[in-house]
C-alpha positions as CSV (number, residue, x, y, z in Angstrom):
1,X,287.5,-66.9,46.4
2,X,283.8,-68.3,45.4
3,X,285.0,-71.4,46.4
4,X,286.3,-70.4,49.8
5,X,282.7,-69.4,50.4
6,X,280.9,-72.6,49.4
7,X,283.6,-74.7,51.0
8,X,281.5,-73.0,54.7
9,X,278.2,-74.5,54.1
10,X,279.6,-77.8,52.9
11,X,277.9,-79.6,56.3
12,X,274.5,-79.2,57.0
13,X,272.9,-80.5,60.6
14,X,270.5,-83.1,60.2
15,X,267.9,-83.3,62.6
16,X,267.7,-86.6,64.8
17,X,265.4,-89.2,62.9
18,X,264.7,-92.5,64.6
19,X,262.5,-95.5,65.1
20,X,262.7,-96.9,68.2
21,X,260.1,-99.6,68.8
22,X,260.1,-99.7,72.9
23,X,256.8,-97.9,73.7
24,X,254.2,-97.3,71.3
25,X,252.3,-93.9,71.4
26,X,248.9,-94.5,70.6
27,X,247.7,-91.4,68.2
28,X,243.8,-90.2,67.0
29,X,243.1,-88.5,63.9
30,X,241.2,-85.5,64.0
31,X,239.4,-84.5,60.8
32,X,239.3,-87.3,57.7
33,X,240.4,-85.6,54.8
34,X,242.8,-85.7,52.7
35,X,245.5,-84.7,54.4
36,X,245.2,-87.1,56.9
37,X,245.9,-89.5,54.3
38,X,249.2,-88.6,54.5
39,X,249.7,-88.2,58.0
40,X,248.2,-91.6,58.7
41,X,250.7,-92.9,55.6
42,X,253.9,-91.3,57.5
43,X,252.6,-92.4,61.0
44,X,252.4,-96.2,59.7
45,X,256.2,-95.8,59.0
46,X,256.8,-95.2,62.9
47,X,257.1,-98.8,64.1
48,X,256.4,-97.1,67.8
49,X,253.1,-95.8,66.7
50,X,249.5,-96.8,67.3
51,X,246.5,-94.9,65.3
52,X,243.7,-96.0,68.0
53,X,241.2,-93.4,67.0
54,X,239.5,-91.2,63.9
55,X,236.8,-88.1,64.2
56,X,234.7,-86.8,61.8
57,X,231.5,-84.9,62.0
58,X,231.0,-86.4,58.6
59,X,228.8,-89.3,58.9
60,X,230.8,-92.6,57.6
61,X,233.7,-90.6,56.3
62,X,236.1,-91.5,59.3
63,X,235.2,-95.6,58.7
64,X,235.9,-94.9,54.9
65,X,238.8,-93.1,55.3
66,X,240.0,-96.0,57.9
67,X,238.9,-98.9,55.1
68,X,240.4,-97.0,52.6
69,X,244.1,-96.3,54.2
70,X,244.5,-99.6,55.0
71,X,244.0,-99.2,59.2
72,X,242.1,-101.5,61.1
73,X,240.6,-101.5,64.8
74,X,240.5,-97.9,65.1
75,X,237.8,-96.9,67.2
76,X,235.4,-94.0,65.2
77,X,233.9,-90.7,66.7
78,X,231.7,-88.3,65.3
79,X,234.2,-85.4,66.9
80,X,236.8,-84.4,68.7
81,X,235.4,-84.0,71.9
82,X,233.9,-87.7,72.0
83,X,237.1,-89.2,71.3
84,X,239.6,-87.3,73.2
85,X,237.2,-87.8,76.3
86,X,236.8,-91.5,75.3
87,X,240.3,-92.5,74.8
88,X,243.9,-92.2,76.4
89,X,246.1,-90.5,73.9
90,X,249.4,-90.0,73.9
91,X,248.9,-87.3,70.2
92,X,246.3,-86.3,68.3
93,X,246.9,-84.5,64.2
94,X,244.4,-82.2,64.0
95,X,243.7,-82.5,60.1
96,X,240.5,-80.5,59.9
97,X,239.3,-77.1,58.5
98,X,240.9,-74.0,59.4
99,X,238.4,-72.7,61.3
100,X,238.4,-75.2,63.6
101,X,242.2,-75.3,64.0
102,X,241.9,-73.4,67.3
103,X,239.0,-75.0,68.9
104,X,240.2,-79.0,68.6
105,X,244.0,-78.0,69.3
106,X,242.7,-76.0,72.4
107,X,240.4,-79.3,73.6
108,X,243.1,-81.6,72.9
109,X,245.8,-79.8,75.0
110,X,243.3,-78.9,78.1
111,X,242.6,-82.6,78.2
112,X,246.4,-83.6,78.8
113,X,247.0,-84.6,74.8
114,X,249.9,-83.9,72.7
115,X,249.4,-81.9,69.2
116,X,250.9,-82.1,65.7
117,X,248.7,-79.1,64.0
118,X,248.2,-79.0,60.5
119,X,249.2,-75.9,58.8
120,X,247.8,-72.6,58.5
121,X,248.3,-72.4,62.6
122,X,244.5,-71.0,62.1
123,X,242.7,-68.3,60.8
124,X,243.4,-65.1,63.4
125,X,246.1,-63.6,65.5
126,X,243.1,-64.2,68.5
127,X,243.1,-67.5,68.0
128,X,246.5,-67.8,67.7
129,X,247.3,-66.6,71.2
130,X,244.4,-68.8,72.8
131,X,246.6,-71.6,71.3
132,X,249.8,-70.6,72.7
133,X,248.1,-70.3,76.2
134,X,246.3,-73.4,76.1
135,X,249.9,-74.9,75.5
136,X,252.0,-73.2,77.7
137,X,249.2,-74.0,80.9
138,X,248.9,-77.8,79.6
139,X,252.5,-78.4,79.6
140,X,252.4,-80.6,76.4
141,X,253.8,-80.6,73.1
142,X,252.1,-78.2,69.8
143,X,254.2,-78.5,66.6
144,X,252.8,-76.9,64.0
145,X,253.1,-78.9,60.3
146,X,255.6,-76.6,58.0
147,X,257.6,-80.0,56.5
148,X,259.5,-77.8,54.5
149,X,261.5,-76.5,57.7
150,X,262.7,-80.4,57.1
151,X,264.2,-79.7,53.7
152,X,267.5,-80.1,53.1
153,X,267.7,-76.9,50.9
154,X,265.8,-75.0,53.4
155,X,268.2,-76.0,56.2
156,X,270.7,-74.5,54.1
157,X,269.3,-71.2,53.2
158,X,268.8,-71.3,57.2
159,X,272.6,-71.8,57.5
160,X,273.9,-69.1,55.0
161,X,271.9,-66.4,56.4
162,X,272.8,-67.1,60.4
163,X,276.1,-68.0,58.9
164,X,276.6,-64.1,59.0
165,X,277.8,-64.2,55.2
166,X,275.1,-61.8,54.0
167,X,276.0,-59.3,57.1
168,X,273.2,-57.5,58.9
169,X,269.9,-58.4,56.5
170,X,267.3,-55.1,55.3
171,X,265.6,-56.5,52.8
172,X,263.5,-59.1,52.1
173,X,261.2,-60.3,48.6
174,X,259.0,-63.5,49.1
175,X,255.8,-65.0,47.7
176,X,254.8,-67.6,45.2
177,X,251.8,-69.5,44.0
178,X,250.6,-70.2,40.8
179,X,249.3,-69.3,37.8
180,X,246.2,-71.1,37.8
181,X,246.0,-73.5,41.0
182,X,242.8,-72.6,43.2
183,X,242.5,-75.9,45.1
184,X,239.2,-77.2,44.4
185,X,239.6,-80.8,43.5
186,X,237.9,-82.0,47.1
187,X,235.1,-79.9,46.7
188,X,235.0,-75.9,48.1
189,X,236.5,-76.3,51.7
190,X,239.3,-74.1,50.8
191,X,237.3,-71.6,49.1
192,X,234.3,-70.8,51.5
193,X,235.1,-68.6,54.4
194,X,232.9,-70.9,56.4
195,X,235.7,-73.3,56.7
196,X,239.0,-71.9,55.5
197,X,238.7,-68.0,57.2
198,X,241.5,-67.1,54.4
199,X,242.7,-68.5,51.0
200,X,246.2,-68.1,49.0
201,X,247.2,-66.1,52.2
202,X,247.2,-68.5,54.5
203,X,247.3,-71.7,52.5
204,X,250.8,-71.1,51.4
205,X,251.1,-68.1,51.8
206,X,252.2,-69.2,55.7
207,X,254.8,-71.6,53.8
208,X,256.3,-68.4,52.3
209,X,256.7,-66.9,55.1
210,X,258.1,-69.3,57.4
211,X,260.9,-70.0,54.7
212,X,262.2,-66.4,55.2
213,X,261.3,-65.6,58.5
214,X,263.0,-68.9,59.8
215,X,266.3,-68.2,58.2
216,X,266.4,-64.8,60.0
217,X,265.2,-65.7,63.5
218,X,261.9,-64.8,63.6
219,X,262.1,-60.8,64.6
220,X,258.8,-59.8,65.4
221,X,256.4,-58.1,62.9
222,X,255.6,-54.6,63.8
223,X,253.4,-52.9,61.0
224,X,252.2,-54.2,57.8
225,X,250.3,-52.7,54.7
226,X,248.3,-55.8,53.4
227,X,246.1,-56.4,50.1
228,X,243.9,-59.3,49.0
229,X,242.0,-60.0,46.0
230,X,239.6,-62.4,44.8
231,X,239.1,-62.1,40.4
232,X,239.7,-65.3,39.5
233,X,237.8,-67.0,42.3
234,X,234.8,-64.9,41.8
235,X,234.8,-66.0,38.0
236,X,232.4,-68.9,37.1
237,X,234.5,-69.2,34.0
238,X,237.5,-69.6,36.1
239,X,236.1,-73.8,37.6
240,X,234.3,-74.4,33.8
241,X,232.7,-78.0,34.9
242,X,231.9,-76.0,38.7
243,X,231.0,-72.6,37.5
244,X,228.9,-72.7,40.5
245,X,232.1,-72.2,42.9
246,X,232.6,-69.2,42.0
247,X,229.0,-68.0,44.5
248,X,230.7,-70.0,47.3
249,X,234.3,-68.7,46.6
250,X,234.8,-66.1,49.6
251,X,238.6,-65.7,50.5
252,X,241.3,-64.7,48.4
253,X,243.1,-65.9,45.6
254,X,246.0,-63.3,45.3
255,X,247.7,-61.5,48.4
256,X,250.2,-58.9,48.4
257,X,251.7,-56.3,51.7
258,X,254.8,-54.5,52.9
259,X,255.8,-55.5,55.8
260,X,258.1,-53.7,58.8
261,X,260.4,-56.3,61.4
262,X,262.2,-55.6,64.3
263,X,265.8,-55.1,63.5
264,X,265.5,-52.5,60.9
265,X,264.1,-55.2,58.3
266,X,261.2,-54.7,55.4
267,X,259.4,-57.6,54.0
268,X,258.2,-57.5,50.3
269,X,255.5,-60.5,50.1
270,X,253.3,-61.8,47.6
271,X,251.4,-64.9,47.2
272,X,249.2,-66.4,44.8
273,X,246.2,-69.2,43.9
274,X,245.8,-67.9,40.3
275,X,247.3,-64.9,38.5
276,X,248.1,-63.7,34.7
277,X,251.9,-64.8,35.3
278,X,254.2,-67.8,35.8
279,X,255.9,-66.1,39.0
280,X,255.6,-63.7,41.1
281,X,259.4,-63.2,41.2
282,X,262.3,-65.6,43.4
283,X,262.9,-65.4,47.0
284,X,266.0,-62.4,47.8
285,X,267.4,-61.9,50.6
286,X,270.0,-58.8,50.5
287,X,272.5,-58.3,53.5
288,X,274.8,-55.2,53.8
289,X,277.7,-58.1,53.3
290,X,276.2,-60.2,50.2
291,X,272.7,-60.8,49.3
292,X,271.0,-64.4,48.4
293,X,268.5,-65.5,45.3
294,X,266.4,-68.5,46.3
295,X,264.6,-69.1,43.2
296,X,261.1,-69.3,42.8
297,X,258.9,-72.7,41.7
298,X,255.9,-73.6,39.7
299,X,253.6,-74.0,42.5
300,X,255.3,-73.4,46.2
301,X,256.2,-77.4,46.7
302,X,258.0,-76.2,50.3
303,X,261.1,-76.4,48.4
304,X,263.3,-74.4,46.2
305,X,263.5,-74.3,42.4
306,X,266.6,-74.1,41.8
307,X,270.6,-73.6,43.6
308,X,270.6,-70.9,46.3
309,X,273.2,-68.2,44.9
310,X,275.1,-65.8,47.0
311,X,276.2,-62.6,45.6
312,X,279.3,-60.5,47.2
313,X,282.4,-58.5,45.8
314,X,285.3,-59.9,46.9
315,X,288.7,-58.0,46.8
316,X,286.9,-55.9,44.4
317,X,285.5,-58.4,42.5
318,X,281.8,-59.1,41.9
319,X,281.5,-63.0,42.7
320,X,278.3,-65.5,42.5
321,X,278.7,-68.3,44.2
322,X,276.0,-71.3,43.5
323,X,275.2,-73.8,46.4
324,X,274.1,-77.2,44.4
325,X,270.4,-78.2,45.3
326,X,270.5,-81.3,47.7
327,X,268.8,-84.0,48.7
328,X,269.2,-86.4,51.5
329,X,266.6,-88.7,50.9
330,X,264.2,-88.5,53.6
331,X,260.6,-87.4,52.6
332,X,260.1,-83.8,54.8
333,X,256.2,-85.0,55.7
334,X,257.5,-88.5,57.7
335,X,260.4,-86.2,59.0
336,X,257.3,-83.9,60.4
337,X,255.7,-86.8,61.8
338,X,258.8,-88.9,63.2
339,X,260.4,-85.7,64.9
340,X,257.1,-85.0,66.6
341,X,256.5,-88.8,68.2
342,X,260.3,-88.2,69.3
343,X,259.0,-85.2,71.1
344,X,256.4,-86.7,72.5
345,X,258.3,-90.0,73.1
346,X,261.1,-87.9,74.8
347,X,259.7,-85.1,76.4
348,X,261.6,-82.8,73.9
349,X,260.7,-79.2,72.3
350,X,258.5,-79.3,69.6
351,X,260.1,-79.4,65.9
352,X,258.0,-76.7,65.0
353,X,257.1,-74.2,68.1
354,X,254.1,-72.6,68.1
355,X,256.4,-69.3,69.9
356,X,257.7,-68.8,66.1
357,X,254.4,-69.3,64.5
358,X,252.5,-67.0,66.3
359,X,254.6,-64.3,64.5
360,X,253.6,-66.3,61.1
361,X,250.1,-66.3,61.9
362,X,250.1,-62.6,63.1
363,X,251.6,-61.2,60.0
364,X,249.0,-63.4,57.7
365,X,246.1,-61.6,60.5
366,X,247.4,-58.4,59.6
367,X,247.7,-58.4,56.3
368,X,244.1,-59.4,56.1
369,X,242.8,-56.8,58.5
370,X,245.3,-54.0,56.9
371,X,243.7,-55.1,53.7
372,X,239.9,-54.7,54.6
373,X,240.7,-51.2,56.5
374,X,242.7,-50.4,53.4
375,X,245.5,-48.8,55.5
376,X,248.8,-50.1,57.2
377,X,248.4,-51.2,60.6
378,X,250.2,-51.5,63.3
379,X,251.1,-55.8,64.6
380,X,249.9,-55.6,68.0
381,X,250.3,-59.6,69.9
382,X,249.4,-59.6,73.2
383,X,251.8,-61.5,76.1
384,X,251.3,-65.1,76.2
């Protein structure tokens, strides 16, 4: 019988990757750090691409970044503005802090530009919807940068739960992090409010969420109960050779809310930067069929760590049936970055809609606000 079950999923569908060469797209880079490296990395894989231009309001950091990455006669600007208005782009990746998510995303697209947008979407539900009405008037693509909607073993999950094997879903538990993982090694933009708005919660917090929220359909949020902490971030002994980061640290390292969905579905989500435990528990999804274990990893890679296992009683019997982790061999970030250029190339729908993130970024919103208020909320999004 368990194999009858894992003889459904036994094809997955792999999203069209290709690398046709007959019209470049020439692309700018929007914010220098280090996730740009690996943008520019992926996009220099894309024999159809052209990285023409860089911004940074860092003096001299764009050039470096340039020198260092290997990318010569890119044209340098001291922001966005500058270079969007200076050059004819085909895309820009908008690599900078997440408080300026909305603003560069909004510039590019009123100016007739295509957007890859790094992940969290941005820092409020307000912002969010300026985004989605700055795409929907420019006509252009917005894909937002979850990679791991790429993985193979996510594509899966995805499969097994619209598959209708589980039944009608009513119960969700997510989260992850780590145990001690407060991402400080390029100095304290993710920990000052000033430039990230939110910490663990939206850093991969957003990751945790789309994995679950995907596989389901994205129902929309309607109330959440939200709590944040910041303990380990506040603690100079926490950085030892920066005790100093602990003044600046000002967002949260742990996150934790309840979480109501259309369709009769609760959400259970935690997420952490830094906690006294190795887990905060694996992924379950429980249907009124069969329920699903996705289990947890070290520090949330956009992956799973370990086979996904469906549980169901069959003719009586209790049966667990393990799906074997796959891999097909393609790294998730280049599939991010080729799917969007064959948006852009071909006029297609974004990999990554901004329609579905909005709910994302709405349930992080809330559970920030419903955390300050210290009371559930209702999720209200406005029409776009």
């Amino acid at each position: 019988m368990a194999t009858n079950i894992l003889d459904r999923f036994k094809e997955t569908i792999e999203e069209k990757i290709t690398s046709a060469s007959d019209k470049k797209i020439k692309v700018g880079i929007i914010g220098t750090g280090w996730i740009a490296e690996a943008h520019v990395a992926n996009y220099l894989k894309c024999d159809d691409v052209e990285i023409v231009a860089a911004a940074d309001l860092v003096p001299g950091k764009a050039e470096k970044f340039c020198k260092d990455n290997g990318i010569e006669g890119v044209r340098l600007y001291p922001d966005h503005k500058s270079m969007i208005d200076a050059e004819e782009l085909d895309a820009v990746s908008v690599c900078t802090y997440n408080r300026t998510h909305a603003e560069c995303t909004i510039y590019a697209l009123q100016h007739g530009v295509n957007v890859l947008l790094e992940k969290p979407m941005c820092v409020t539900l307000e912002e969010a919807v300026e985004i989605c009405k700055a795409e929907k008037a420019s006509g252009k693509i917005l894909s937002i940068g979850f990679q791991p909607r790429f993985d193979a073993n996510m594509k899966m999950l995805k499969k097994v739960v619209q598959s209708g094997e589980l039944g009608d879903i009513y119960y969700i538990q997510t989260g992850g992090g780590r145990r001690r993982g407060i991402p400080t090694p390029y100095g304290t933009s993710f920990i000052d409010e000033k430039t990230a708005g939110l910490g663990a919660l939206a850093d991969i917090g957003c990751y945790s969420l789309d994995m679950v929220l995907n596989a389901i359909g994205y129902p929309k949020p309607l109330t959440v109960s939200g709590y944040t902490s910041d303990f380990f971030g506040k603690d100079p002994a926490y950085f030892e050779s920066h005790p100093e980061y602990a003044d600046v640290f000002s967002v949260d390292d742990f996150a934790a809310a309840f979480i109501r969905l259309e369709g009769g579905i609760v959400l259970d989500f935690r997420i952490s930067w830094a906690m006294n435990l190795d887990t905060p528990g694996d992924t379950i999804i429980l249907g009124k069929k069969g329920g699903l274990r996705i289990p947890s990893t070290e520090c949330w890679n956009g992956s799973i760590g370990g086979p996904l296992k469906i549980y169901k009683t069959i003719a009586g019997e209790e049966v667990e049936t393990e799906i074997p982790e796959k891999d097909d061999g393609v790294d998730n970030f280049y599939k991010k970055i080729r799917l969007f250029v064959d948006a852009v190339k071909e006029g297609g729908a974004a990999p990554v809609p901004s329609s579905q993130i909005l709910y994302n970024q709405a349930i992080i919103d809330g559970i920030a606000k419903s955390a300050r208020l210290g009371r559930e909320i209702a999720i209200e999004i406005p029409e776009v």
